[in-house]
N, C-alpha and C positions, 0 to 999 in steps of 0.2 A: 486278461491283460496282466503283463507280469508287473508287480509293484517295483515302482521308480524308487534308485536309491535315494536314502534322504540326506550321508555325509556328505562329506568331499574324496571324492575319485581316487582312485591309485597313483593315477598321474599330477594330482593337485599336492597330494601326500607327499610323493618325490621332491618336487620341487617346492614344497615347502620347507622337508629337510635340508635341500640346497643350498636356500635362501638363508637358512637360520644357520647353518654351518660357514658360510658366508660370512653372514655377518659377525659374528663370534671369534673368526679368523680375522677380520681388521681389525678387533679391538674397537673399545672408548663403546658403554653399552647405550651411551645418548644417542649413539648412530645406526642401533641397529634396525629402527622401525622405518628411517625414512631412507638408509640403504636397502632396505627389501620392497619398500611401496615405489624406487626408482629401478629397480632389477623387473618387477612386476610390470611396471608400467613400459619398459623396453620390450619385452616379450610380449604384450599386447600391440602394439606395435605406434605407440606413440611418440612423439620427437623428443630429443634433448630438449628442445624451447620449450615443449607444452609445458613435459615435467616441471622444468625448473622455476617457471610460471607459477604452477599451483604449489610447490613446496614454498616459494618467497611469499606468496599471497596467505598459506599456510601460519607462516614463521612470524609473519608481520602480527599475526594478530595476536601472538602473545609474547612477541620479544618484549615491549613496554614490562610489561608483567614482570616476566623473570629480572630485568636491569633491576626495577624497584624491590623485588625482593632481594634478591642480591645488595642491592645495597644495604637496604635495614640489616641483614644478615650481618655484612661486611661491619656497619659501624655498631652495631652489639659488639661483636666482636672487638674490634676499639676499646671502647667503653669497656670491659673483661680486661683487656691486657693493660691497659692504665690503670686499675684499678676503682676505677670512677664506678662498675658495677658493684663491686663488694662495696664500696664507699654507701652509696643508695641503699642497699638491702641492710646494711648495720645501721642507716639511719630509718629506717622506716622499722627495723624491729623495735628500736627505742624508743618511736615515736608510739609505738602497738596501733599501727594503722589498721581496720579490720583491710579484710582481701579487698573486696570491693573496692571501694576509698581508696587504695594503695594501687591498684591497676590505672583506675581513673587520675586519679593524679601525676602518676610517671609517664603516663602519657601524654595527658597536659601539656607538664612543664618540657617534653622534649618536643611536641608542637610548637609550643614557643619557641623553641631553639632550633628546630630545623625548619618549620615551614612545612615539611611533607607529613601530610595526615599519615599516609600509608607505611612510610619510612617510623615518624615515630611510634605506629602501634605495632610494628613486628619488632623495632627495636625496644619498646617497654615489653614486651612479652616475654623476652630472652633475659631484661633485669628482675623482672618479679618474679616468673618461673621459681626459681626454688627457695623464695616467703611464701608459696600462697599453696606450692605442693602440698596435699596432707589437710589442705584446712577446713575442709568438707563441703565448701561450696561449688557447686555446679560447675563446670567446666565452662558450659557454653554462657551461664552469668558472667564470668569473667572475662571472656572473648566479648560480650556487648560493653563493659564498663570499659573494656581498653579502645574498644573501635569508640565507643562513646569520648572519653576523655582526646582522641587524637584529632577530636574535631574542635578544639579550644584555642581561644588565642589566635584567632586569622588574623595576619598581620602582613607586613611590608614583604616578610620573607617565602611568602605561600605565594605559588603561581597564581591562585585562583583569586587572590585579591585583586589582582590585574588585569586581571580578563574580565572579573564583572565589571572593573574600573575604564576600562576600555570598549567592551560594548555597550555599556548602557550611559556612557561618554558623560561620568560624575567626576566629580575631586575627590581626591584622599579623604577629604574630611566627610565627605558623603560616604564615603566604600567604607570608613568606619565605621560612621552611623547603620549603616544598611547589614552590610556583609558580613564585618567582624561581627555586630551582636545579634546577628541571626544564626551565626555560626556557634558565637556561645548559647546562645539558647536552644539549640538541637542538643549541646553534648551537655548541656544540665537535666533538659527533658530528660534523655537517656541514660542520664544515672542515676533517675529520681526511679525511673521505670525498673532499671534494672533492681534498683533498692526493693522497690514495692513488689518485683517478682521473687527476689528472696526471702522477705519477707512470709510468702505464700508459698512458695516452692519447699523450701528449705525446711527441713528436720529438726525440730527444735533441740539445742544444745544440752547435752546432759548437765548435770550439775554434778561437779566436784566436792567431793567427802573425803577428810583424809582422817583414818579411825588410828592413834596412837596408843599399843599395846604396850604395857608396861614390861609382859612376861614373855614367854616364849608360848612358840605354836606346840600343841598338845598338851600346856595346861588345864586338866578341866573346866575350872572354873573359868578362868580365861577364854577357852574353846566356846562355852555354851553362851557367852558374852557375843563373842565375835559373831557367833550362826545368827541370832538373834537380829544384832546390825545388818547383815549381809541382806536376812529375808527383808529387813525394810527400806536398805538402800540396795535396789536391784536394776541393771541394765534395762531397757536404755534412756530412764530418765536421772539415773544417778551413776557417777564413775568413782566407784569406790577405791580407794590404796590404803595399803593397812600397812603400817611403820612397826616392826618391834624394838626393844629397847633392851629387851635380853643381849647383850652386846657379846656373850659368853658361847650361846647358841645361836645364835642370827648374827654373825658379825658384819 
């Protein structure tokens, strides 16, 4: 029995080059997956209705998605051209927030201000991004203190205070007591947690030396000084930088 091929056919080949040159030839590359799964789905022989059926049923299920990211996107961006981003990152350098703490908190206070959980932790991601670049903490810590912190401060302006206010047919002053500080006590768990996994995760900090030489480098006596510190403060529990003062030869 002759062995059945295992790719796709010559003729599958063809008209997958069709398709892609196709698509390529309209332009806009967000079109080109579901202008070839509608070319495909014609030459199988299924209607305009079906298609457009499964591409809208397709579409629905992540239009929400992309609007809310778009948006957080859109008002970062806001936020950058008013300046109100640099504003935030010069004052959280002054304040020497660690990373952590500084994700969780701009997230926070833009839940307060917007209301949309989702909205404010794409939009604090795009103002802390580059304080927190470089700082050695874990990526994915700081992705949970930010989703952590955007859960803070459920208030009047969050859809979700209203819905639990609406189905479980309380007063305001209940959707406080209930919702808001159920909502704050998830995004404190969650930064206590995140703390505690940094805590264990995380590489302990070297420690800073800074060794001031009087003379220049190739002094001997000088030299057999500095090897001396070197062998004792050694990578990676100490970051040694050696300063000369020879201003003549090390200017």
């Amino acid at each position: 029995m002759p062995p059945q091929p295992s790719g796709p056919s010559l003729r599958e080949k063809r008209l997958a080059a069709s398709l892609d040159g196709l698509a390529h030839a309209a332009g806009h590359a967000d079109r080109h997956e579901p202008l070839k799964d509608y070319c495909k789905g014609l030459l199988r022989g299924r209607s305009m209705e079906s298609l457009m059926q499964i591409s809208g049923n397709a579409a629905a299920s992540v239009t929400m998605v992309v609007l809310i990211i778009a948006a957080g996107g859109a008002f970062k961006q806001v936020l950058s051209d008013a300046g109100i981003a640099s504003a935030m990152q010069a004052i959280a350098l002054q304040l020497g927030l660690p990373p952590l703490w500084l994700c969780w908190l701009t997230s926070a206070l833009l839940r307060l201000a917007l209301g949309s959980a989702t909205v404010a932790a794409i939009t604090s991601a795009g103002i802390v991004l580059p304080a927190v670049s470089g700082s050695g903490v874990p990526p994915e810590l700081l992705v949970l203190a930010t989703a952590s912190g955007s859960l803070m401060f459920s208030h009047f302006n969050d859809i979700g205070f209203w819905m639990f206010k609406e189905y479980y047919n309380v007063s305001v002053k209940d959707t406080f007591r209930v919702w808001t500080v159920m909502e704050s006590i998830v995004a404190l768990v969650g930064l206590f947690g995140v703390l505690a996994l940094n805590a264990v995760l995380a590489p302990p900090q070297a420690q800073r030396v800074a060794y001031v030489n009087s003379y220049h480098e190739g002094y001997p006596p000088s030299d057999e000084a500095m090897a001396a510190i070197r062998e004792s403060f050694t990578p990676p529990a100490y970051e040694l930088r050696v300063f000369f003062l020879d201003a003549k030869r090390s200017p």
